[in-house]
C-alpha positions as CSV (number, residue, x, y, z in Angstrom):
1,X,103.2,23.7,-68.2
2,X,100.4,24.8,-66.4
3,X,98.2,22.1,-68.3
4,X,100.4,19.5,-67.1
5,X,100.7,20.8,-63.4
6,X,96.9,20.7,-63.6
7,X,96.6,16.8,-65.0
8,X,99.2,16.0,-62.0
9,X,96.9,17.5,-59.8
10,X,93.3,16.3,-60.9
11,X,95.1,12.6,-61.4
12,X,96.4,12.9,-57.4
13,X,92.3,14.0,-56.8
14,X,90.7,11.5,-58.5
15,X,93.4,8.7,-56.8
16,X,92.5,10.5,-53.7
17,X,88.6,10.9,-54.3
18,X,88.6,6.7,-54.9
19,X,90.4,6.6,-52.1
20,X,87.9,8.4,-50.2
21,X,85.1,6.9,-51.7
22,X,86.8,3.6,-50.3
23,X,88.1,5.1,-47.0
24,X,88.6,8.3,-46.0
25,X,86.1,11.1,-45.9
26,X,88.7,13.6,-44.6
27,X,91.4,12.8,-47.4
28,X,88.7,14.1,-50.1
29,X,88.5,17.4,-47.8
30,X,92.1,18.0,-48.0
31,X,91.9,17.1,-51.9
32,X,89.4,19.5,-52.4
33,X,91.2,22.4,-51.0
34,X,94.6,21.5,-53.0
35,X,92.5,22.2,-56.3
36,X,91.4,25.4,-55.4
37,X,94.4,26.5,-54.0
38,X,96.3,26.0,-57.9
39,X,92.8,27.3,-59.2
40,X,93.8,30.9,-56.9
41,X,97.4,29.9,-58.5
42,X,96.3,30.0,-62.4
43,X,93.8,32.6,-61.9
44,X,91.9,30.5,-64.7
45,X,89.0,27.9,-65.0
46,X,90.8,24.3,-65.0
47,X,89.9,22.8,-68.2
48,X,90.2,19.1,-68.9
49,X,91.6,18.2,-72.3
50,X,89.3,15.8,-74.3
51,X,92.0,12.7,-74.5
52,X,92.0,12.9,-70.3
53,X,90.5,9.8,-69.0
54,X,89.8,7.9,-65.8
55,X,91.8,4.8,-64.7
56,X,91.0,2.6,-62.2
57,X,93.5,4.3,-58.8
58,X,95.5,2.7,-56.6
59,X,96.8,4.3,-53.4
60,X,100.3,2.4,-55.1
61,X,100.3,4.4,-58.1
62,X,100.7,7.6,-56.8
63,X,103.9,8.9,-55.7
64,X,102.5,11.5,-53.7
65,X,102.0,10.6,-50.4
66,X,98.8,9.6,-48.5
67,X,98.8,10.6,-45.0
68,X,96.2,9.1,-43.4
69,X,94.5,11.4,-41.4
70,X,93.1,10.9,-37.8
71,X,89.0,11.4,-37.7
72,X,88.0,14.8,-36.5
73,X,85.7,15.5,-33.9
74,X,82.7,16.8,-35.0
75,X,79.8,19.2,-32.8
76,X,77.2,16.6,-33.8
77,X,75.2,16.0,-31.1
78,X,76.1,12.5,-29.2
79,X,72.3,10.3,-28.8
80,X,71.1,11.3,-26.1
81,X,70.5,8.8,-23.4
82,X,67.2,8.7,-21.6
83,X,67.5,8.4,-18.1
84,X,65.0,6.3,-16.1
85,X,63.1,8.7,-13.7
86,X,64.0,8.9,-10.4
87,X,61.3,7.2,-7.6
88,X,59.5,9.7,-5.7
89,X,61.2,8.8,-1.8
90,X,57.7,8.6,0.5
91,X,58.6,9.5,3.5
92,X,56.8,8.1,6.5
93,X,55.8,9.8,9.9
94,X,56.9,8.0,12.6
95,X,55.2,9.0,15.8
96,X,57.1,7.6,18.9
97,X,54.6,7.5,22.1
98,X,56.4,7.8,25.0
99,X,55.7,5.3,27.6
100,X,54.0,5.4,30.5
101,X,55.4,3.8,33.2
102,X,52.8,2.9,36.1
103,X,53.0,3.3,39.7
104,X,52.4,0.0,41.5
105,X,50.0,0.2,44.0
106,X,50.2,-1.3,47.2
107,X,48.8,-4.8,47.1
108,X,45.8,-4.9,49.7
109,X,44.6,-7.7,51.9
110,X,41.3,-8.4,51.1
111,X,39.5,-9.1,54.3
112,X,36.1,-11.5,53.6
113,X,33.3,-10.1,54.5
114,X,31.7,-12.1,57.8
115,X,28.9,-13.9,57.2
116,X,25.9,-12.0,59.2
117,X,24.6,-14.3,61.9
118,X,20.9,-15.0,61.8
119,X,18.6,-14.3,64.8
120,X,16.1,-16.7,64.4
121,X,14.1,-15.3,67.8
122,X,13.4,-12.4,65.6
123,X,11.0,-11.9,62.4
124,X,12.6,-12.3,59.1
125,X,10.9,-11.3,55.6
126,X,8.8,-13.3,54.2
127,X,7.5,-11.5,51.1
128,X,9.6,-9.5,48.7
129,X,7.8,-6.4,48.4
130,X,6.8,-6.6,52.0
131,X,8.6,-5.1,55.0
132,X,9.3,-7.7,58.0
133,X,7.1,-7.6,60.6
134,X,7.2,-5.8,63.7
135,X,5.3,-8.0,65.5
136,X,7.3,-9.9,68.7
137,X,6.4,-13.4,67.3
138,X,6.9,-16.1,69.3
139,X,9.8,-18.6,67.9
140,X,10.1,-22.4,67.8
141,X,11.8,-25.4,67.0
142,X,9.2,-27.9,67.4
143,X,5.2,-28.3,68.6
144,X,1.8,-28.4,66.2
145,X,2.0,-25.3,65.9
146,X,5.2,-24.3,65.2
147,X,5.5,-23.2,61.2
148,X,9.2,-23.4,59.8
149,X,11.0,-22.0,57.5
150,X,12.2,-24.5,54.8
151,X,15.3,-22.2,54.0
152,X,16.3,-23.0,57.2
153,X,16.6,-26.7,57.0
154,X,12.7,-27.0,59.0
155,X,14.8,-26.2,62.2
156,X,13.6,-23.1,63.0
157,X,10.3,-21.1,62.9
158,X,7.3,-19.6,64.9
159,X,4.0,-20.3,66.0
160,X,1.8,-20.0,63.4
161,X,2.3,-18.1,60.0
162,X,-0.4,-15.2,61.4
163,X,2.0,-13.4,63.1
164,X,5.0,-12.7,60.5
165,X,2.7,-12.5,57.7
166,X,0.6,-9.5,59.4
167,X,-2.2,-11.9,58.6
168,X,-4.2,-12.7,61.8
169,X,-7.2,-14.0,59.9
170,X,-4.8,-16.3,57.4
171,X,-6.8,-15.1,54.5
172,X,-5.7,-17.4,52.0
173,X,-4.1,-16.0,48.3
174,X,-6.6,-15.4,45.6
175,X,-7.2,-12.2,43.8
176,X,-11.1,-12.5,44.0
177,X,-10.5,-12.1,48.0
178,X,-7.9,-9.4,47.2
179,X,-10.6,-7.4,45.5
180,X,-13.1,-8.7,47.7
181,X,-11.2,-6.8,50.5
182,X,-10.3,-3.4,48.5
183,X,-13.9,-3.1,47.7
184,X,-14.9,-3.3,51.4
185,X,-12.4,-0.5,52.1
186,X,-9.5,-3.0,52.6
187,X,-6.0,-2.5,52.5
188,X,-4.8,-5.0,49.6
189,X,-2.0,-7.3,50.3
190,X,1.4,-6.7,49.7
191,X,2.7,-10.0,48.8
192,X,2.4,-13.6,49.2
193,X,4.0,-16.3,51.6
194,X,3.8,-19.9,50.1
195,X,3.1,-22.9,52.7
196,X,5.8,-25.3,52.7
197,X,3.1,-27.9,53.0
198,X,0.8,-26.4,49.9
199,X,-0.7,-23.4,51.2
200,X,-0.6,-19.8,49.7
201,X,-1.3,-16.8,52.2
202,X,-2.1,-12.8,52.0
203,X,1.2,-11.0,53.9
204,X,0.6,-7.4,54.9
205,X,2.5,-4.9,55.3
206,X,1.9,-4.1,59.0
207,X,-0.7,-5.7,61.8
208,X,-3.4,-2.9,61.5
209,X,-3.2,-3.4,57.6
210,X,-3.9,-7.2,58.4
211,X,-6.4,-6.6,60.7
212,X,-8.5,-4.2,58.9
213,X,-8.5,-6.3,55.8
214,X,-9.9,-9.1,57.7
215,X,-12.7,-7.0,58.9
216,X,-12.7,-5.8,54.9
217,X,-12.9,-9.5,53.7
218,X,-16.0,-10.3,56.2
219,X,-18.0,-7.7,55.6
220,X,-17.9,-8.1,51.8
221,X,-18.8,-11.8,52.6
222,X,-21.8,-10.6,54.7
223,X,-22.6,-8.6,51.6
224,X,-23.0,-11.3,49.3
225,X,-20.0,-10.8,47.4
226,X,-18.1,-13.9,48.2
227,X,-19.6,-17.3,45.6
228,X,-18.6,-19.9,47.8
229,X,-20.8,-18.4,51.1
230,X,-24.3,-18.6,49.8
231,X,-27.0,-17.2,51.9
232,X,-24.7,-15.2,54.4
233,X,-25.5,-12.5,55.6
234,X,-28.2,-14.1,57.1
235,X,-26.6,-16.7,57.6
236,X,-25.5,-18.7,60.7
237,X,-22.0,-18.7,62.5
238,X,-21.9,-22.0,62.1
239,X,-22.9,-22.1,58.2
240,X,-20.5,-19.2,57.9
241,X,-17.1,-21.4,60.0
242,X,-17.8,-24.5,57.7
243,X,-17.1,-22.5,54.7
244,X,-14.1,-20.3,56.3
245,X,-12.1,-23.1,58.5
246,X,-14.0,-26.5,56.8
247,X,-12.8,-29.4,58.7
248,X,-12.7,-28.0,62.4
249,X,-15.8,-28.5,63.9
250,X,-14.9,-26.8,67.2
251,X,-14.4,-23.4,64.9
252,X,-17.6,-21.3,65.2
253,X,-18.5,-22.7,69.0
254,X,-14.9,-21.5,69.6
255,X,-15.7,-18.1,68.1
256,X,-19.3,-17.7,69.7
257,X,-18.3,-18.8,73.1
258,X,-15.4,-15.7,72.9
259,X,-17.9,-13.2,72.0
260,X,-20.6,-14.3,74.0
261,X,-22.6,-15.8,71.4
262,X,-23.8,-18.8,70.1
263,X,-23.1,-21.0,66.7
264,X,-27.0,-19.8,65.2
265,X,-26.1,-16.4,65.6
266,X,-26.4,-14.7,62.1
267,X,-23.7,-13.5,60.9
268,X,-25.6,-10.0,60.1
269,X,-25.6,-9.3,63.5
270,X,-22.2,-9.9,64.6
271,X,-21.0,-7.6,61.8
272,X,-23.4,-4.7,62.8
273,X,-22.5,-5.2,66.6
274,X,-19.6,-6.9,67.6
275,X,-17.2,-7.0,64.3
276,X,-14.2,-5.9,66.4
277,X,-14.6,-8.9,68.8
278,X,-15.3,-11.4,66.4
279,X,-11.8,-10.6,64.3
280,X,-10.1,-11.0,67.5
281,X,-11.7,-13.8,68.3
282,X,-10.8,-15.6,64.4
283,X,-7.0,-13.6,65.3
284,X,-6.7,-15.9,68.6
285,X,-8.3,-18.9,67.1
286,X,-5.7,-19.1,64.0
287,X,-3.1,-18.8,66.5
288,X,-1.8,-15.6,66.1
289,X,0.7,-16.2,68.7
290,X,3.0,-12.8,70.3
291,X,5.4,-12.8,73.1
């Protein structure tokens, strides 16, 4: 009896452990617990008789029943699923300025500036670095004489360029005569006024400057010092006028005749004795014209 309860039941197992092997893995777990709950039963090892074989199972050739049984969850771990890092957010500082709203400013009428009248009866400069003369020249708009101002269109001038270039001996520009002058205890010239017609001349910075660098120039040419006067000091007034004014013959009788001289009057003497007449006399001669 309990042989054949134990045939029934390894048969059922081995049906159910092809089954298995073909389907189920949870039917074989139920199987296995039947045979050791008949095992408790007997309270004996189960042996298999030697004629007990294995036949091919069928779930048909059973007539115990197969229940199928629903999957059990099992605590294996699900795959875990990688999740894609999050971005790091960058957050930006936003600086708002405030604006400034301006005041508009009264709109202003420009007035233009009026054009300063020229007083042509007055001295104007002539010379950059110079000042204008103070001298009260004498103005013109026409005569030998008169000297104009090419700015000006040639309408308007003065006599002569001695007077507004504190020149009254028209000592002509060179720096040879500039040194000649400093040398002599001269004042040097402060700049130079060009001659419309050619000419260059010295302009001082005052009359007495002008004055005393005439008497200056003439005593260094009575010493010798000046190349184109050969021979003077000792020579004649008239030797010494064709050299300073060549061209006018009347010059040196001009000059002699103011000083109370005559044209063969050495120049040495005039210098030693009457120096401060004979510039005035040159002054009047190169028409060093004042009001």
């Amino acid at each position: 009896m309990k042989y054949f309860l134990v045939a029934v039941a390894v048969s059922s197992l081995v049906g159910i452990s092809v089954a298995f092997d073909t389907t189920h893995q949870a039917e074989y777990a139920q199987s296995q617990m039947l045979v050791h709950r008949i095992e408790a039963e007997n309270e004996q090892q189960v042996i298999y008789p030697e004629i007990f074989h294995f036949e091919e199972f069928s779930p048909q050739q059973t007539d115990l029943p197969v229940t199928p049984v629903a999957p059990q969850e099992t605590d294996a771990p699900s795959p875990k699923t990688t999740e894609a890092p999050t971005p790091p957010i960058t957050t930006k500082k936003v600086v708002i300025t405030p604006k400034v709203t301006s005041t508009p400013k009264p709109t202003s009428i420009s007035t233009p500036t009026p054009i300063p009248t020229m007083d042509f009866s007055k001295p104007w400069q002539v010379a950059s670095n110079c000042p204008i003369s103070t001298q009260n020249c004498v103005p013109c708009t026409s005569g030998v004489y008169c000297r104009y101002e090419p700015k000006y269109k040639n309408q308007h001038g003065f006599l002569g360029w001695a007077c507004q270039n504190n020149n009254p001996g028209n000592i002509r520009d060179s720096s040879y005569r500039n040194t000649i002058i400093v040398q002599n205890g001269g004042p040097a010239a402060c700049g130079v006024r060009y001659d419309s017609r050619g000419g260059s001349y010295f302009v001082f910075s005052t009359y007495t400057n002008g004055m005393n660098a005439l008497k200056a120039y003439i005593k260094g040419i009575n010493n010798g010092q000046h190349s184109s006067y050969t021979g003077c000091g000792n020579c004649s007034l008239a030797l010494f006028f064709s050299k300073y004014a060549p061209g006018d013959s009347g010059y040196a009788g001009f000059v002699a005749g103011e000083i109370g001289e005559t044209t063969e009057t050495t120049l040495n003497y005039v210098v030693t004795n009457k120096l401060d007449q004979f510039v005035a006399a040159i002054k009047k001669k190169e028409g060093f014209f004042v009001q």
